[in-house]
C-alpha positions as CSV (number, residue, x, y, z in Angstrom):
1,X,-49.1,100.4,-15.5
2,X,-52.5,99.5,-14.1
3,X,-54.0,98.9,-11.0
4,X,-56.1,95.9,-10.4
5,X,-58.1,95.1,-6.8
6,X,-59.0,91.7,-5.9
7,X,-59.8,89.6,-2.8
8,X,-58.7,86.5,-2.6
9,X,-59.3,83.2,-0.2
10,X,-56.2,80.6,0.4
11,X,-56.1,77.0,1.5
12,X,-58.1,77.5,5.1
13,X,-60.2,79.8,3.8
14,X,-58.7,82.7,5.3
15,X,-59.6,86.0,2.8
16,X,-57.6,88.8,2.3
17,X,-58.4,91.8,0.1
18,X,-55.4,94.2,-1.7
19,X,-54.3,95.7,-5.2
20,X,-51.3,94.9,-7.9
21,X,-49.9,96.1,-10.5
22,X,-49.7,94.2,-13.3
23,X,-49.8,94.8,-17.4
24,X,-53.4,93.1,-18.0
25,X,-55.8,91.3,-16.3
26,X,-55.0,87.9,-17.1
27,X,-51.3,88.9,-15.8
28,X,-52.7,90.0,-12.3
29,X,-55.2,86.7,-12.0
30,X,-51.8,84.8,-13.3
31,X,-49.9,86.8,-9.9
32,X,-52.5,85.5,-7.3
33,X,-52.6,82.2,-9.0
34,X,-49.3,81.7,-8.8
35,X,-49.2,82.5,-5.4
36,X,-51.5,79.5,-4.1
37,X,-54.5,81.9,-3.7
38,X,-58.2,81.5,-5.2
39,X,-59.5,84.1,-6.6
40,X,-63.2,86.0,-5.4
41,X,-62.8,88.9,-7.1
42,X,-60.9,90.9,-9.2
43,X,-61.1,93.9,-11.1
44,X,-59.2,97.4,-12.0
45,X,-59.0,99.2,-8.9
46,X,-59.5,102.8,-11.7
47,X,-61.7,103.3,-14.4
48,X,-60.8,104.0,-17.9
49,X,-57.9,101.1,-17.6
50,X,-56.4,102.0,-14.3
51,X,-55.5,105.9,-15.4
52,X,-56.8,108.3,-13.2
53,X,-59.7,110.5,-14.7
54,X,-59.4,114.0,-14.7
55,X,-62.1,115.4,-12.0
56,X,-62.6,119.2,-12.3
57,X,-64.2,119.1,-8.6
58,X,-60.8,117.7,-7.2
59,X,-58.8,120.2,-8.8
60,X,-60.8,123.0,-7.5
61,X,-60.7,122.1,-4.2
62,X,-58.9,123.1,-1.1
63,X,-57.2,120.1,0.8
64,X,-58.4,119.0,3.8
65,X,-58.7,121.2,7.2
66,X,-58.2,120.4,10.5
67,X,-61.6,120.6,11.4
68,X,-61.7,117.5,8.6
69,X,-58.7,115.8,10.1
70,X,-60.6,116.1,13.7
71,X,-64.2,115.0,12.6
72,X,-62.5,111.7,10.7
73,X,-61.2,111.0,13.8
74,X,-63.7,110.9,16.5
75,X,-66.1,108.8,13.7
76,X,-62.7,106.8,13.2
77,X,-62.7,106.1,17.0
78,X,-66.2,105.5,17.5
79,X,-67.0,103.0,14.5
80,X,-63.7,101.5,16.1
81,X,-65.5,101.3,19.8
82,X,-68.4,99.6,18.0
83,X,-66.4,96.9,16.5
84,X,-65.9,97.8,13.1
85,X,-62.6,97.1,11.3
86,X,-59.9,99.7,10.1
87,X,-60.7,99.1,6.0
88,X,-64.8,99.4,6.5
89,X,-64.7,102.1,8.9
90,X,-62.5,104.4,6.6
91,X,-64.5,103.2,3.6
92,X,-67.6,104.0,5.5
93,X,-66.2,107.4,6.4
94,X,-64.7,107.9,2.7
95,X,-68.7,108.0,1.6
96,X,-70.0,110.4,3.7
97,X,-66.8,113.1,3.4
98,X,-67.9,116.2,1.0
99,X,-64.3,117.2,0.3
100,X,-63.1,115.8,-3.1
101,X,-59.3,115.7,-2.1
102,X,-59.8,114.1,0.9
103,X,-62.2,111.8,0.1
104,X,-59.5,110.7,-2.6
105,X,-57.0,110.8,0.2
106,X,-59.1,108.2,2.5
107,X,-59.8,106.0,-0.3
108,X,-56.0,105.6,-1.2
109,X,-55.7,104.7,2.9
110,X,-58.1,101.9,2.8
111,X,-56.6,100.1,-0.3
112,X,-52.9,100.7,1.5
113,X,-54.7,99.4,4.7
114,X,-55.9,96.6,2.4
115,X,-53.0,95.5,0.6
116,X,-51.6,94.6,4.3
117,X,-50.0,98.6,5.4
118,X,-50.1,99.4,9.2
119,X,-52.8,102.4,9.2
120,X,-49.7,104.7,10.8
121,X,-48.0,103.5,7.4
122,X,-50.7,104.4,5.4
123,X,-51.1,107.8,7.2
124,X,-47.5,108.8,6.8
125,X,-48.4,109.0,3.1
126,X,-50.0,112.2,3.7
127,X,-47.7,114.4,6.0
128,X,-49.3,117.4,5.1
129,X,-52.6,116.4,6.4
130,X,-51.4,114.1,9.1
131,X,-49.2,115.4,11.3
132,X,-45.9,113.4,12.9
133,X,-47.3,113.5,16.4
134,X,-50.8,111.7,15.3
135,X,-49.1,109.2,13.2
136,X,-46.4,108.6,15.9
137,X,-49.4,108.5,18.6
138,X,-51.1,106.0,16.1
139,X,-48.3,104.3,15.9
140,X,-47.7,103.9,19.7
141,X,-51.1,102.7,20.2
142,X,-50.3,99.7,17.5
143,X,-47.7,98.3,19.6
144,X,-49.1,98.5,22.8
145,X,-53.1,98.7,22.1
146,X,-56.0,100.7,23.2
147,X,-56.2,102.2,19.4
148,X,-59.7,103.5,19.7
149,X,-58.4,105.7,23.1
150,X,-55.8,106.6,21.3
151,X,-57.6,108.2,19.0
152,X,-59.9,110.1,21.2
153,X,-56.5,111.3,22.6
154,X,-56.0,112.5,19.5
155,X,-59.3,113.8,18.6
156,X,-59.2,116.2,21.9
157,X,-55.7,117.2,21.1
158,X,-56.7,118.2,17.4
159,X,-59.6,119.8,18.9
160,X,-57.8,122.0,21.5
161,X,-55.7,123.1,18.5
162,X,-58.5,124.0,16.4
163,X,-60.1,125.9,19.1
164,X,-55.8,127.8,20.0
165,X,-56.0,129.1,16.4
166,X,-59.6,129.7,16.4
167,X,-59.0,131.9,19.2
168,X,-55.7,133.6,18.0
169,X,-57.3,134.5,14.4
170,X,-60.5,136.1,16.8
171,X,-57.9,138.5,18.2
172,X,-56.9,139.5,14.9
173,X,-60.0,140.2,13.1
174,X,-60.9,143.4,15.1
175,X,-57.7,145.0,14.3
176,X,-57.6,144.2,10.8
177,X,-60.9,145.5,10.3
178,X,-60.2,148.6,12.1
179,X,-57.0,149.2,10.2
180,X,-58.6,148.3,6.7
181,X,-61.1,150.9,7.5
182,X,-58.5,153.2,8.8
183,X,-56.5,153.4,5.3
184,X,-59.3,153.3,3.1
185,X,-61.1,156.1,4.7
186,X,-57.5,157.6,4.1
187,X,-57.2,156.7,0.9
188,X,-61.0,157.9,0.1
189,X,-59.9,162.0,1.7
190,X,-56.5,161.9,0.2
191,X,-58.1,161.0,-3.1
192,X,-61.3,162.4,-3.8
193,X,-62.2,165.0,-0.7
194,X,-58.8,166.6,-0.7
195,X,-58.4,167.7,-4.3
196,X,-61.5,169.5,-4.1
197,X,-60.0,172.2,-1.8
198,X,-57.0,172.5,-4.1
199,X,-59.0,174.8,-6.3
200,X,-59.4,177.3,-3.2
201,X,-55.9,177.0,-2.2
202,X,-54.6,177.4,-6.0
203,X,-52.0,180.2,-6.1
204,X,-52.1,180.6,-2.3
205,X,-49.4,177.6,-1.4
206,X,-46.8,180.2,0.3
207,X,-49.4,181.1,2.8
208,X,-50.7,177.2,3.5
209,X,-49.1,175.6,6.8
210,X,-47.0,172.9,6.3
211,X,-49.7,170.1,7.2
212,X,-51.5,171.4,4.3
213,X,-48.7,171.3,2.2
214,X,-47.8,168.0,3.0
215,X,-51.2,166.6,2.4
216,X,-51.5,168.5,-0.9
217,X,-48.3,167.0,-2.1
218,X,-49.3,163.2,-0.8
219,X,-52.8,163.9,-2.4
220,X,-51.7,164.9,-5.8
221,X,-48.9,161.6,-5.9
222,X,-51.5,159.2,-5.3
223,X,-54.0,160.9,-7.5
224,X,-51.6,160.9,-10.6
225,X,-49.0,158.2,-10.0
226,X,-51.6,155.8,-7.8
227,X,-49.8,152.6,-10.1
228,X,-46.6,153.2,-8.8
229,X,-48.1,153.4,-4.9
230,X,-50.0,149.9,-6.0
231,X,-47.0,148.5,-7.6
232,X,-45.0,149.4,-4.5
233,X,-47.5,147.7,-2.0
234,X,-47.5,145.0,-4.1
235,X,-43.8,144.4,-4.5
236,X,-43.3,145.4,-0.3
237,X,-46.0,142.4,0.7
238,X,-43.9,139.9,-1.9
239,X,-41.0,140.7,-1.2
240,X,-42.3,140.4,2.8
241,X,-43.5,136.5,1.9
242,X,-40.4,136.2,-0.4
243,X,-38.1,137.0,3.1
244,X,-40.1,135.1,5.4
245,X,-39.0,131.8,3.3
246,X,-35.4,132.5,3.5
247,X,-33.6,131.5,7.0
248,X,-32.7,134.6,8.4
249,X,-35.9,135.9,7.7
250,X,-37.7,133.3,9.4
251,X,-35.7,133.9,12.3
252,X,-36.1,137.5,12.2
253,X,-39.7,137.7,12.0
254,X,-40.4,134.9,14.9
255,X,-37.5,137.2,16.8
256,X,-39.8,140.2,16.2
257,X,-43.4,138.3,17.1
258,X,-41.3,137.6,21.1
259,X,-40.7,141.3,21.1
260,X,-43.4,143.3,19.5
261,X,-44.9,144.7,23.3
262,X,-48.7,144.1,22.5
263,X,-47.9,140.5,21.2
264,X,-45.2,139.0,22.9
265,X,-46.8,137.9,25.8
266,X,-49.7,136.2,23.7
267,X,-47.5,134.4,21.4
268,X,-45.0,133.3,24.0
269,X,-47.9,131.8,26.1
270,X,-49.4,130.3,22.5
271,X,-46.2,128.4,21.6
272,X,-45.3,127.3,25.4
273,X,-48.9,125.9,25.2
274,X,-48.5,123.8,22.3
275,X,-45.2,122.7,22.8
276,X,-45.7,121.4,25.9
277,X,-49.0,119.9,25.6
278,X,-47.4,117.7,22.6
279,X,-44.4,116.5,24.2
280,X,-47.3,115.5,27.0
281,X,-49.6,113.7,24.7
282,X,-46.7,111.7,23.3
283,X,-44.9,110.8,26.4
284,X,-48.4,109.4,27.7
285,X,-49.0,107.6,24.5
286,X,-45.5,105.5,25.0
287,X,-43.8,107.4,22.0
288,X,-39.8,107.4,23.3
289,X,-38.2,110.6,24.4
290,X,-36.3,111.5,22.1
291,X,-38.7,111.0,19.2
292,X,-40.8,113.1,21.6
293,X,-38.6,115.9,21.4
294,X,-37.9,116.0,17.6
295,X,-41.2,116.2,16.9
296,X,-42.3,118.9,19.5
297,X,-39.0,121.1,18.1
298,X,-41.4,120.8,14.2
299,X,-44.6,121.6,16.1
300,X,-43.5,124.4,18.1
301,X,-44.5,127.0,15.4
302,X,-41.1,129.3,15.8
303,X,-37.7,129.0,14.6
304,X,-36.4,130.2,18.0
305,X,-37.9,127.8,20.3
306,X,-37.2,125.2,17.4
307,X,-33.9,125.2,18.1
308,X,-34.3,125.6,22.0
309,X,-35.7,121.7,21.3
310,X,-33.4,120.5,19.2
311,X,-30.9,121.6,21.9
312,X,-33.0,119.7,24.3
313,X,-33.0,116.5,21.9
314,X,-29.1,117.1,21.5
315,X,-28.5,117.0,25.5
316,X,-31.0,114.3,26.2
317,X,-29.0,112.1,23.7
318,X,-25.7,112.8,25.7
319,X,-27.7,111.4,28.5
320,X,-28.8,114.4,30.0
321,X,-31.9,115.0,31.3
322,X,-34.6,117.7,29.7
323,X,-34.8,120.5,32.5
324,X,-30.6,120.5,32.3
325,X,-30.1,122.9,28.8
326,X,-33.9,124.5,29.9
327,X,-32.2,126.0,32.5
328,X,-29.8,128.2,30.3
329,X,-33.0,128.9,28.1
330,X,-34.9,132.6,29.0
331,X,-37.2,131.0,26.8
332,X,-39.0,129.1,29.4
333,X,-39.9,130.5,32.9
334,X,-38.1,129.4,35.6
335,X,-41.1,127.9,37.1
336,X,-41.9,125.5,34.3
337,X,-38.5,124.6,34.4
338,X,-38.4,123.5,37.6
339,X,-42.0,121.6,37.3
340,X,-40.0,119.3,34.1
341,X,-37.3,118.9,36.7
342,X,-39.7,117.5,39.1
343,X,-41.6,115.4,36.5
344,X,-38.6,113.5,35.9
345,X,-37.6,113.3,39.3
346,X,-40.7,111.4,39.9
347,X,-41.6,109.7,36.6
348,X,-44.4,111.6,36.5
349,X,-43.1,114.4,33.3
350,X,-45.9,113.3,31.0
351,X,-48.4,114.4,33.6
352,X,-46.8,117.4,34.7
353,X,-46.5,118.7,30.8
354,X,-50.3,118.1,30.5
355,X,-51.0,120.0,33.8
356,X,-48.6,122.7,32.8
357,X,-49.8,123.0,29.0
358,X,-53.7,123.2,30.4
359,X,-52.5,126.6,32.5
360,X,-51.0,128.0,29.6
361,X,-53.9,126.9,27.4
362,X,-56.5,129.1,30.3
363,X,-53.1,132.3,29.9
364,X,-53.8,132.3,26.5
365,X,-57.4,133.0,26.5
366,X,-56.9,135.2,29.0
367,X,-54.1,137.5,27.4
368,X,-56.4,137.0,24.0
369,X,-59.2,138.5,26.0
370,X,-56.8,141.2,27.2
371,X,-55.2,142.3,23.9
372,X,-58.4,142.5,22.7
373,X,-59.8,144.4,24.8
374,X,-56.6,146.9,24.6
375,X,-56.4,147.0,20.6
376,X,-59.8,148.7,20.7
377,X,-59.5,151.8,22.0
378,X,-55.6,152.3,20.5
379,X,-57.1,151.6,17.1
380,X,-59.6,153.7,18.1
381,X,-57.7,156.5,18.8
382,X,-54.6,156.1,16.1
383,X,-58.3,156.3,13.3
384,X,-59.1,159.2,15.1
385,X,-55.5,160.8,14.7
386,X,-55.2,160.6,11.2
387,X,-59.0,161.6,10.4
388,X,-58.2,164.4,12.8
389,X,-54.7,165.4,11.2
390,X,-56.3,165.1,7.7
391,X,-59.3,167.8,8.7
392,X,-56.9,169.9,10.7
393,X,-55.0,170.4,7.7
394,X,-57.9,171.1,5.7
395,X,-59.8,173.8,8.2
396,X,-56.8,175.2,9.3
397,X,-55.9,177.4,6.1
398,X,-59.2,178.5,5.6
399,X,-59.2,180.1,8.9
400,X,-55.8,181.6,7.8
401,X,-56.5,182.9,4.7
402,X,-60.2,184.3,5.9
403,X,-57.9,186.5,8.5
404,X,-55.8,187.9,6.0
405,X,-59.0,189.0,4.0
406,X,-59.9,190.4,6.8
């Protein structure tokens, strides 16, 4: 059915804007008449009679990042500051954003914020842009005020995140590029260097070393059944995404990223960092404790200290405090622990979690900075291993069968 806009003054003169649904537009003028309003202006709120045009540009495009989420918020706090209401300042922000889907996305927010919706209502339309602690912060700061602090609250937390993953995603691009060079330098000897020597090792295998043999073997496999190594590759990396959204593999694979030795520590300091430094943000921005905890157990990023949350938010509902089930947790380090403990002792937790969160925050740059800087050389070395094996195994028979001629 289509959509109609209008705005609309009643008896004192008081306007409000919105949209209806209604069948035509004399039925949606008929709607606001019969509600005692007068009518300023009204009009389908979509062209071609409400529908929705296709727009090839929307469908193309990639949803909005959190470098989007982050940049609408700080102009949504400052045009906020300056005095401007909710419905311009997203309209005025709608205008200037480049991203198709997201402009779409703002523009369904102002006529939800027009039509009378809290803007925490209207943002809770969009969970997969919007996450539950900025709504639930949003919402906080509609019940007790301050919404334009509120957001620059948010706007540094979204910010720290950005520059968290930023910083993780560094500290894998060296290896990755290092490995990709690694197997297709691998691929390129195995493939085309290795079966030229075949011809001066043809009818002389029982004198080749075993190296040699092996790598002959491997090099005619990929030469003349190369589809089914692609086909296998294929099928090992989707059947490894296919696992990773069942349960068990979840669990195994954020079981494996706490124990892999390089890793652990850097991912254990990443998700005590974020965990903490949400459940501080919220608690300072009024949101209750236990709502707290649910949503720090989503945005923890790991199934295993998901549940050590929801075991939190479990105890804490029996009247417990939060440091009580932490302490049976090896999750945690003792330490923290016993800083939560003393937070609540003194009423002080939300403070404590933001202190705590900022050391783990300065950790995690500094084990980046160290995993980096120990990946190097062991990728380094492991490229120089199999480039080494691969010539050994290559020289090696020539300098056999050259004594034997001899």
């Amino acid at each position: 059915m289509p959509t109609y806009q209008y705005e609309t003054s009643n008896a004192q003169g008081k306007k409000q804007a919105g949209v209806l649904v209604a069948p035509t537009l004399s039925a949606a003028s008929k709607q606001l008449r019969d509600r005692g309003e007068y009518i300023i202006a009204l009009a389908p709120a979509l062209g071609n009679g409400g529908k929705k045009q296709f727009d090839i540009n929307t469908f193309l495009s990639f949803g909005p990042s959190a470098t989007d989420v982050q940049t609408f918020t700080n102009q949504l706090a400052v045009m906020i500051r300056a005095g401007i209401s909710i419905r311009a300042a997203i309209e005025g922000i709608s205008e200037q954003v480049v991203n198709p889907k997201f402009k779409e996305m703002l523009i369904q927010m102002r006529k939800d914020v027009e039509s009378g919706k809290q803007f925490s209502e209207a943002l809770s339309r969009h969970p997969k842009v919007f996450s539950p602690l900025y709504i639930n912060m949003v919402k906080a700061s509609e019940l007790s005020g301050g919404f334009s602090k509120m957001l620059d609250k948010i706007s540094g937390y979204l910010v720290q995140q950005i520059e968290t993953a930023s910083q993780v995603r560094g500290a894998m691009i060296y290896p990755g590029i290092i490995g990709t060079m690694a197997i297709g330098t691998t691929i390129f000897l195995l493939t085309f260097v290795l079966p030229r020597f075949l011809v001066i090792f043809k009818g002389k295998e029982a004198a080749l070393p075993a190296p040699t043999k092996f790598l002959m073997a491997l090099s005619s496999f990929m030469v003349n059944y190369w589809y089914l190594l692609l086909a296998g590759v294929i099928g090992l990396v989707w059947g490894f995404v296919l696992m990773l959204r069942t349960d068990w593999g979840r669990v195994w694979w954020d079981k494996t990223k706490l124990s892999i030795p390089l890793f652990k520590k850097l991912f254990r300091a990443l998700y005590i960092s974020r965990s903490l430094h949400t459940m501080g943000q919220l608690l300072n921005a009024g949101v209750p404790m236990l709502d707290t905890i649910s949503i720090t157990s989503e945005i923890a990023g790991n199934v295993i200290y998901r549940r050590m949350w929801r075991a939190v938010h479990s105890a804490v509902k029996q009247g417990k405090k939060i440091s009580t089930p932490l302490n049976k947790s090896p999750l945690l380090p003792r330490s923290v622990v016993q800083m939560i403990s003393a937070g609540e002792e003194s009423g002080k937790l939300g403070e404590v979690l933001d202190e705590v969160s900022e050391f783990y925050s300065r950790e995690l740059r500094g084990v980046i900075k160290g995993v980096t800087a120990m990946i190097e050389p062991l990728m380094i070395v492991l490229m120089g291993s199999v480039v080494g094996f691969i010539a050994m195994s290559i020289i090696l028979p020539i300098f056999k069968l050259s004594s034997i001629v001899k």
